[in-house]
DOVEXTOR-538989 format. One record per residue (C-alpha): residue in three letters; x, y negated, z negated. Coordinates in Angstrom, 3 decimals, always signed. Example, Ala and Ser with C-alpha at 12.3 -4.5 7.8 and 13.67 -1.06 7.14 Angstrom:
 resn       px       py       pz
  ALA  +12.300   +4.500   -7.800
  SER  +13.670   +1.060   -7.140
END
This chain:
 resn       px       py       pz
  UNK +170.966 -219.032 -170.550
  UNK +168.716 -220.028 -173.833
  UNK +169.318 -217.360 -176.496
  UNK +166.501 -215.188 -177.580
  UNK +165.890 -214.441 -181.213
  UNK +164.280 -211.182 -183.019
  UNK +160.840 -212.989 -182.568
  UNK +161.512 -213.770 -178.575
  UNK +161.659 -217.576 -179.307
  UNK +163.981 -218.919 -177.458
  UNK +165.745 -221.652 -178.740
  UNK +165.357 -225.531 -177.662
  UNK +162.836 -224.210 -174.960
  UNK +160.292 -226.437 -174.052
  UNK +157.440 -227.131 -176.840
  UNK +156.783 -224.378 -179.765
  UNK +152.953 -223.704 -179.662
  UNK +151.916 -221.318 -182.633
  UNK +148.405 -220.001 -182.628
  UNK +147.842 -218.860 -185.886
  UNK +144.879 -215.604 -184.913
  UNK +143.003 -213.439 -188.671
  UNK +140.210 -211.355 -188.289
  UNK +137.172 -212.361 -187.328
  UNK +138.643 -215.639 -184.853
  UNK +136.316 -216.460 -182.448
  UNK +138.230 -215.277 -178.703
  UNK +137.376 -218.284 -176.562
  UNK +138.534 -220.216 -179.165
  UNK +141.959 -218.702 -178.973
  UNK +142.156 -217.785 -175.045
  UNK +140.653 -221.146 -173.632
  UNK +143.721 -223.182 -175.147
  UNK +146.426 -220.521 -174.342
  UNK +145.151 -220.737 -170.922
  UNK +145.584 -224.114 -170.163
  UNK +149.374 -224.283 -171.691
  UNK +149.730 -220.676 -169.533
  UNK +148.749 -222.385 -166.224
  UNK +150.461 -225.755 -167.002
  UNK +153.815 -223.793 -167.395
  UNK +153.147 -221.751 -163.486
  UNK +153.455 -225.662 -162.635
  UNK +156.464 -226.934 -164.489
  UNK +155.776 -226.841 -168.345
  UNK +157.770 -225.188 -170.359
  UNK +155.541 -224.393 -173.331
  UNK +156.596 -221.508 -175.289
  UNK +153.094 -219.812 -177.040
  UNK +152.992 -217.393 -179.927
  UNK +150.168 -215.632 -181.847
  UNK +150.853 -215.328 -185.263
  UNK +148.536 -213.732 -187.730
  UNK +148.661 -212.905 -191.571
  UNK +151.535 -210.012 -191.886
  UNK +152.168 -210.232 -188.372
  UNK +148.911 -207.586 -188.314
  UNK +146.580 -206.856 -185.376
  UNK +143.301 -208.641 -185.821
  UNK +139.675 -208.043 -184.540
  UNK +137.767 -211.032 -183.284
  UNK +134.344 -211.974 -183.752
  UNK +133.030 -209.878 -180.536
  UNK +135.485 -206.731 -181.912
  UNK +138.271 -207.198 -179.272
  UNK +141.470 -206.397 -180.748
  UNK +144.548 -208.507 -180.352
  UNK +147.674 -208.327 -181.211
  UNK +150.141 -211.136 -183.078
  UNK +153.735 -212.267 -181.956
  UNK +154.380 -212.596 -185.450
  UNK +154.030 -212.698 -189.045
  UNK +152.888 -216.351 -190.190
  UNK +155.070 -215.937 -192.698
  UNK +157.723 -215.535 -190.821
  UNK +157.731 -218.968 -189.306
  UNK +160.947 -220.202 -191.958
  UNK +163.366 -221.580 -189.130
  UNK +161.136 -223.095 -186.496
  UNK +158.759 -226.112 -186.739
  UNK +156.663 -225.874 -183.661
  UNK +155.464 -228.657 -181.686
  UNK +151.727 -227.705 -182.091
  UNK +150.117 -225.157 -184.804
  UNK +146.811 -224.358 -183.141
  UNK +144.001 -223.358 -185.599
  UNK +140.804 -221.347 -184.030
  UNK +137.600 -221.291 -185.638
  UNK +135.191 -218.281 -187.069
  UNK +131.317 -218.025 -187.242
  UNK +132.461 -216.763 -190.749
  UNK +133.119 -219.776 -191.654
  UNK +132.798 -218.894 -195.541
  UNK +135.631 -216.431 -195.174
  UNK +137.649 -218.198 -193.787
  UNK +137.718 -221.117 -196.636
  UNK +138.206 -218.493 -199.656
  UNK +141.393 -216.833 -197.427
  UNK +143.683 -218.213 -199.965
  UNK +146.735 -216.429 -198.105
  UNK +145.932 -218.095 -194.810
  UNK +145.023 -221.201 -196.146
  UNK +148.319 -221.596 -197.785
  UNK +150.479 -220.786 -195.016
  UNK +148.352 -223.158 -192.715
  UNK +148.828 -225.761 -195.233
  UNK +152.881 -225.247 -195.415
  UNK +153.092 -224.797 -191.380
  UNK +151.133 -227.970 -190.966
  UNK +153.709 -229.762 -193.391
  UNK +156.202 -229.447 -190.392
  UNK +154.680 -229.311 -187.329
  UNK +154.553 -232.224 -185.008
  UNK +150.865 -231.619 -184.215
  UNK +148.263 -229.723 -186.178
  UNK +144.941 -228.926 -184.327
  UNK +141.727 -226.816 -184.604
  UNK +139.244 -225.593 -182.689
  UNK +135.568 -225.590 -183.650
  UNK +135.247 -224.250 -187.092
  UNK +139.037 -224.235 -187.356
  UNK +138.357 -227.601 -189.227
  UNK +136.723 -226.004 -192.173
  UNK +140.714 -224.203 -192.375
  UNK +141.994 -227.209 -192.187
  UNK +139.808 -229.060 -194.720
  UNK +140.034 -226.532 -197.137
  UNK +143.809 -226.759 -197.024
  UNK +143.441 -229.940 -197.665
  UNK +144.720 -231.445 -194.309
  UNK +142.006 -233.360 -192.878
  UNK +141.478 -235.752 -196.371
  UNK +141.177 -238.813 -195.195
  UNK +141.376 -238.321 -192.309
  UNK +138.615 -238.390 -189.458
  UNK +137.804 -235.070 -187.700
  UNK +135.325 -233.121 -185.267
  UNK +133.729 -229.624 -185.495
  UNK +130.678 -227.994 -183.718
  UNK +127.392 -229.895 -183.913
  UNK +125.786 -227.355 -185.477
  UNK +128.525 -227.366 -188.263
  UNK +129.313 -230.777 -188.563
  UNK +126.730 -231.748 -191.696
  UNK +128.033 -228.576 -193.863
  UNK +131.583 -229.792 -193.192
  UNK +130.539 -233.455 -194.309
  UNK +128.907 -232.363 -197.259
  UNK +131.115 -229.368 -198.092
  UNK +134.682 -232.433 -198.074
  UNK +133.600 -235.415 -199.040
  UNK +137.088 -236.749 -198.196
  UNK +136.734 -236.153 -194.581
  UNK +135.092 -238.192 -192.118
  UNK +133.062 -236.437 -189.695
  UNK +132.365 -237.272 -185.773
  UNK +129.555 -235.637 -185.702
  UNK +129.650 -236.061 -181.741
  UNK +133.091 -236.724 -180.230
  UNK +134.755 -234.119 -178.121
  UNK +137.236 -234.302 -179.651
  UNK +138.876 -236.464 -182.203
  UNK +142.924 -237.537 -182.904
  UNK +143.835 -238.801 -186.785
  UNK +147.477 -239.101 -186.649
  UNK +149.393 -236.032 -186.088
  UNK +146.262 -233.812 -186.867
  UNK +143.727 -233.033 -183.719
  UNK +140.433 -231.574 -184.091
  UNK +137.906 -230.643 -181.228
  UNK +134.200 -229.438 -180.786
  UNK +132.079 -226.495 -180.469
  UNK +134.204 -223.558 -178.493
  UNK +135.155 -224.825 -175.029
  UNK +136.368 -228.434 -176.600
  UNK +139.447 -226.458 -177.078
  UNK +140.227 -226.202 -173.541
  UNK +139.946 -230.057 -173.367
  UNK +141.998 -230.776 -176.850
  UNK +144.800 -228.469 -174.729
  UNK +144.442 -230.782 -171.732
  UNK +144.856 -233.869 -173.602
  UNK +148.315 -232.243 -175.528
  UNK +149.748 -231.212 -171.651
  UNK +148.834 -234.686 -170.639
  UNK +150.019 -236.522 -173.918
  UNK +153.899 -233.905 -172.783
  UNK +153.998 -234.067 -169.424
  UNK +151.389 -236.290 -167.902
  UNK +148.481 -236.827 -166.341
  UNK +149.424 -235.176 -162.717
  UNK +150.101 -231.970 -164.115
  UNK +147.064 -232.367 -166.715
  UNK +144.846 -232.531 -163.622
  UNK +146.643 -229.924 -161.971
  UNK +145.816 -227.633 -164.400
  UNK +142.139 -228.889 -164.967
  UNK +141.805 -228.132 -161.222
  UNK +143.529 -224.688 -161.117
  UNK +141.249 -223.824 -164.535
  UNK +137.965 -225.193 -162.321
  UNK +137.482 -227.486 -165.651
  UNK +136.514 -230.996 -165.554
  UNK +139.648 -233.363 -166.923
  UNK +138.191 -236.340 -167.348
  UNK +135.949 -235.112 -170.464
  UNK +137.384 -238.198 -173.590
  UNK +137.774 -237.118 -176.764
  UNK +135.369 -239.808 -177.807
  UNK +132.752 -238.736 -175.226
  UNK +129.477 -236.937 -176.328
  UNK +128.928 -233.150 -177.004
  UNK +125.700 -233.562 -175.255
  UNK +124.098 -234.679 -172.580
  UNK +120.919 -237.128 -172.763
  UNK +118.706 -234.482 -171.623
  UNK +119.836 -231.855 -174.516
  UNK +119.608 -234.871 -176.861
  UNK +116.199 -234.865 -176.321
  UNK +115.361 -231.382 -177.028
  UNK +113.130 -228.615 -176.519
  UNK +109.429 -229.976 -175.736
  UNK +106.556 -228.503 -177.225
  UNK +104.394 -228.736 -174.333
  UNK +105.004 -227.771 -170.393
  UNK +103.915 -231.736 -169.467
  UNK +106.971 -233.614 -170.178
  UNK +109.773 -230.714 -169.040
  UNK +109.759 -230.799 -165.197
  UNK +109.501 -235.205 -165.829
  UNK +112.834 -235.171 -168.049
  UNK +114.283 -232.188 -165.253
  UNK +113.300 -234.357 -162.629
  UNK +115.141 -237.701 -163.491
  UNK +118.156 -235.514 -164.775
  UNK +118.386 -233.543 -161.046
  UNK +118.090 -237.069 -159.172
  UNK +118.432 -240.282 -161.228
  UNK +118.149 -242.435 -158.516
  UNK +114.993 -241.079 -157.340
  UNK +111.676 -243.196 -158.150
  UNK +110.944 -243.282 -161.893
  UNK +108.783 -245.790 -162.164
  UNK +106.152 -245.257 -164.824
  UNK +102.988 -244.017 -162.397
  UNK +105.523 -242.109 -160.291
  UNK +106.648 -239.911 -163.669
  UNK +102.676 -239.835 -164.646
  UNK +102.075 -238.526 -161.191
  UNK +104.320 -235.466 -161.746
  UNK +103.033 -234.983 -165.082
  UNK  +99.203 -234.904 -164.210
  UNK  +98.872 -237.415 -166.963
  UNK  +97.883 -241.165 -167.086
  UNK +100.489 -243.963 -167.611
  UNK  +99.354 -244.280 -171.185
  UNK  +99.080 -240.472 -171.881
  UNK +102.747 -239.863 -170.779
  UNK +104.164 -243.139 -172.731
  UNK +102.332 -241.699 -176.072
  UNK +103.157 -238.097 -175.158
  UNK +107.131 -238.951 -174.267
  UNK +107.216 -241.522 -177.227
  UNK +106.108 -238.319 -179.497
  UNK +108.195 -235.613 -178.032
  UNK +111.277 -237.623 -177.328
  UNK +111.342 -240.613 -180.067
  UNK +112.051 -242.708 -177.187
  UNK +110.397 -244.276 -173.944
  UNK +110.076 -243.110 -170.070
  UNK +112.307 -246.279 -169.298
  UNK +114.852 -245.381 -172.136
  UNK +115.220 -242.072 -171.173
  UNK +115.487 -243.077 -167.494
  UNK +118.245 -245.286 -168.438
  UNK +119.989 -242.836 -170.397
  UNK +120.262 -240.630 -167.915
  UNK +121.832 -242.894 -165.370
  UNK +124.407 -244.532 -167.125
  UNK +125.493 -240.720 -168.442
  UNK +125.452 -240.576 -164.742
  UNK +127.195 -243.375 -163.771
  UNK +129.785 -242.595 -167.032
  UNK +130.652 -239.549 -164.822
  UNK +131.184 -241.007 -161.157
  UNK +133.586 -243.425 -162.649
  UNK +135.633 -240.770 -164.832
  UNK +135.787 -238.505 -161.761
  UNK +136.291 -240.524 -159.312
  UNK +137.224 -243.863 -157.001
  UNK +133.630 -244.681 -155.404
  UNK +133.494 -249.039 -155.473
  UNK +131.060 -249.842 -158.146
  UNK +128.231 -250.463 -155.678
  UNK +128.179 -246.780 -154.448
  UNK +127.963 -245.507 -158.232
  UNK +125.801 -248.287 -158.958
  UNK +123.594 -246.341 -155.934
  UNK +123.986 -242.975 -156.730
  UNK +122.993 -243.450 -160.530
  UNK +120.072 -245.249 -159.706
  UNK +120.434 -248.604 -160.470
  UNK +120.130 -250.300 -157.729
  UNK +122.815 -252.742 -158.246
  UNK +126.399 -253.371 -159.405
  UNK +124.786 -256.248 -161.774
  UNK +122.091 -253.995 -163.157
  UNK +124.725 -251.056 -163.702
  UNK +126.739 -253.749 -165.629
  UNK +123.859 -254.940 -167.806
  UNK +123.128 -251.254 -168.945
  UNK +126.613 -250.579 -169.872
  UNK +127.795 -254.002 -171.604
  UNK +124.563 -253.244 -173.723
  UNK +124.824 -249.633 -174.385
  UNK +128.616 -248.967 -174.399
  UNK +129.932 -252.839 -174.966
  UNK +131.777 -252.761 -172.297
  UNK +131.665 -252.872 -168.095
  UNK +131.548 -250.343 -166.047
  UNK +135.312 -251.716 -164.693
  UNK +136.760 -251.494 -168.441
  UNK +135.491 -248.355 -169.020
  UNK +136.701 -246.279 -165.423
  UNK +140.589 -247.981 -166.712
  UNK +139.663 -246.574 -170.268
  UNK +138.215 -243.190 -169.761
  UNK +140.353 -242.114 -166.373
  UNK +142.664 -239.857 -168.587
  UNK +142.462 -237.561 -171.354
  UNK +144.841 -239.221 -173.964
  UNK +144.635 -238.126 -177.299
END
């Protein structure tokens, strides 16, 4: 039997995964990841998963819940773990003039085999120097000020997640739960990474590279009532009639009223945005599943294998055969 030390880590057990938690951590951010190692060790893994805050002290999140630490950050002297996890905080400010936790990020990172964040757990990161030069990923709505704040990191402004080496950062909030995925998958493979997708009710084939947002949320908020039940409409059922008088039609409009009044609202055209839509649709029949190309070809609306192949080789650059083989998995 594995001896236990002080700290209940049990040595040369499975991979270390240290969660580093300080007031004001946002809870998803922390739970969503611990969940996924939790539920991939009911079904084999043998992660081992620690909290560990500044003094080893209870912290309040960013809703007020109160949650307790394994340990002391600084007590992490003998053990590199396998993965230091970093959370985010809306107080983002705070948590980049934390000189204490910044410092014992920085020297954790140093030895761990993977160092990761979640949201605005890259601002940590960046301001303990980690991610320069290196690419990374935060929240959307965060990713200019981290741009502009470290010039010496590249910012995705859009990729679920993003790997640079040894350092891993993810997305807005739930992007955590699929930067976890991609680390059980990367350990232990992809039959157990879907196992625990399925058990979590998640989606596992969500790329790092692919988009926080969908077409329809690219698009925005519309000013006027007009245009929202046409964009709802071809998102609900792409392969519906969108034709040009058939999306007038449900507008009330003319032809030429809806081209000026989507070409205002949306930057782009009816037929744009109607292709959009269906080859985000057609991305997600051929990460999720086996249908031949001619059924997704159907169900996104285009009609055709060919046309489906046009869209993509000129949108993505590459088939829609290359890019089921390339996006089946979660790899890091």
């Amino acid at each position: 039997m594995a001896q236990t030390g002080r700290m209940g880590v049990r040595a040369g057990a499975g991979h270390c995964v240290v969660v580093v938690v300080y007031d004001g951590v946002r809870l998803l951010d922390v739970t969503g990841p611990l969940e996924v190692f939790t539920v991939a060790n009911e079904h084999g893994a043998t992660y081992r998963l620690r909290t560990a805050s500044p003094g080893g002290r209870d912290i309040r999140t960013s809703g007020g819940v109160r949650l307790g630490a394994d340990l002391a950050l600084e007590d992490l002297a003998g053990e590199t773990p396998d993965v230091l996890l970093v959370p985010g905080s809306p107080d983002v400010s705070a948590t980049e003039c934390d000189r204490a936790l910044l410092e014992q990020v920085r020297r954790l990172s140093e030895r761990a085999g993977r160092t990761a964040s979640v949201c605005a757990g890259a601002f940590v990161l960046a301001a303990a120097g980690i991610l320069d030069g290196r690419r990374a990923a935060t929240h959307w709505d965060l990713a200019d000020r981290l741009a502009l704040s470290y010039p010496r990191v590249t910012v995705d402004p859009d990729a679920i997640f993003v790997r640079d080496g040894r350092v891993i950062t993810s997305a807005g909030v739930t992007s955590g739960i699929d930067l976890a995925l991609g680390l059980v998958e990367e350990d232990h493979g992809t039959a157990l990474a879907r196992t625990v997708a399925k058990h979590l009710v998640v989606f596992m084939q969500r790329p790092g590279g692919q988009s926080q947002f969908s077409v329809r949320l690219r698009c925005g908020a519309t000013r006027g009532e007009a245009l929202r039940p046409v964009l709802d409409a071809v998102t609900v059922d792409p392969a519906a009639d969108h034709g040009l008088s058939a999306m007038a039609a449900r507008a009330g409009l003319s032809v030429r009223q809806l081209t000026r009044l989507f070409k205002g609202e949306t930057g782009i055209t009816p037929a744009r945005y109607v292709e959009l839509v269906r080859i985000e649709t057609a991305r997600g029949l051929l990460e999720a599943g086996d249908d031949p190309l001619d059924v997704v070809a159907r169900r996104a609306g285009f009609g055709s294998p060919e046309t489906m192949r046009r869209a993509f080789v000129r949108e993505i650059g590459v088939p829609p055969a290359a890019y089921r083989s390339r996006f089946r998995t979660t790899r890091l």
